[in-house]
C-alpha positions in Angstrom: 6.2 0.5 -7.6 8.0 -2.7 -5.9 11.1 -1.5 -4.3 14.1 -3.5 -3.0 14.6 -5.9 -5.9 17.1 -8.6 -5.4 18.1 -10.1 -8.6 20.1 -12.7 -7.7 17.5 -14.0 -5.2 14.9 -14.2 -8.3 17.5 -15.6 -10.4 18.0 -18.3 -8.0 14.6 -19.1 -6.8 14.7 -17.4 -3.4 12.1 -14.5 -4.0 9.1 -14.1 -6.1 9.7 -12.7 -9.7 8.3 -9.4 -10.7 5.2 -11.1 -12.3 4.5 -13.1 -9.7 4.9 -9.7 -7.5 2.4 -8.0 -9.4 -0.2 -10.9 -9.7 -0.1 -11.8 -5.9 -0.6 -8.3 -5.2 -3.2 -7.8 -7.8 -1.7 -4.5 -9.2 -0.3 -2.6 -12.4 3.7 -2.3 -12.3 4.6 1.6 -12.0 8.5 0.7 -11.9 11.1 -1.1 -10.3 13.8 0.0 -7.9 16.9 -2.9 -7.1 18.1 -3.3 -4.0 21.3 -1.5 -3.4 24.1 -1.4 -1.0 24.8 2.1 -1.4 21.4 3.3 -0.5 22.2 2.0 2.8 25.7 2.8 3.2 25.1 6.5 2.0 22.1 6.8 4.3 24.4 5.6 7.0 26.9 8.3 6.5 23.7 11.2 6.1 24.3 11.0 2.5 21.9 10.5 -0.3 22.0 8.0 -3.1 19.6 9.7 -5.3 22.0 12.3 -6.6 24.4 9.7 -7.9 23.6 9.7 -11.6 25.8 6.5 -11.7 24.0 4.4 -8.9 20.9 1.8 -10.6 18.4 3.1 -7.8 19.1 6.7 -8.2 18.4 6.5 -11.9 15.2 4.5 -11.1 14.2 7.1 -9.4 14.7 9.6 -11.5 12.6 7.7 -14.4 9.8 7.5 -11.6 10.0 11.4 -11.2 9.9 12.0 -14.5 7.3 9.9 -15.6 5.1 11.1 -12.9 6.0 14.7 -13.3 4.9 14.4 -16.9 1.6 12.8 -15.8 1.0 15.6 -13.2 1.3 18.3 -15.5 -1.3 16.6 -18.4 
């Protein structure tokens, strides 16, 4: 899982895309989580992000959970 994706710094040049991510590293993707301001801002306030069923990294998240909840239980 690679965490803390900035997409305007890929877009621009500034950061490794998620290809080159994975081949440096010399692993399989499991997902993607962007960066967010919110997740920073809510933990700042003793809040979590995660519940936010609007918020990008939340519904990462959630798509990680699931898909390694259903992988758990097979």
């Amino acid at each position: 899982m690679i965490n803390r994706i900035r997409q305007h710094m890929m877009a621009d040049g500034r950061s490794m895309d998620v290809d080159e991510i994975t081949k440096h590293l010399g692993i399989g993707l499991l997902g993607i989580i962007v960066d967010d301001d919110a997740v920073l801002a809510s933990t700042n306030k003793g809040q979590t992000v995660v519940m936010d069923p609007d918020n990008q990294a939340s519904q990462a998240t959630a798509i990680l959970r699931a898909g390694y909840w259903v992988k758990a239980c097979h």
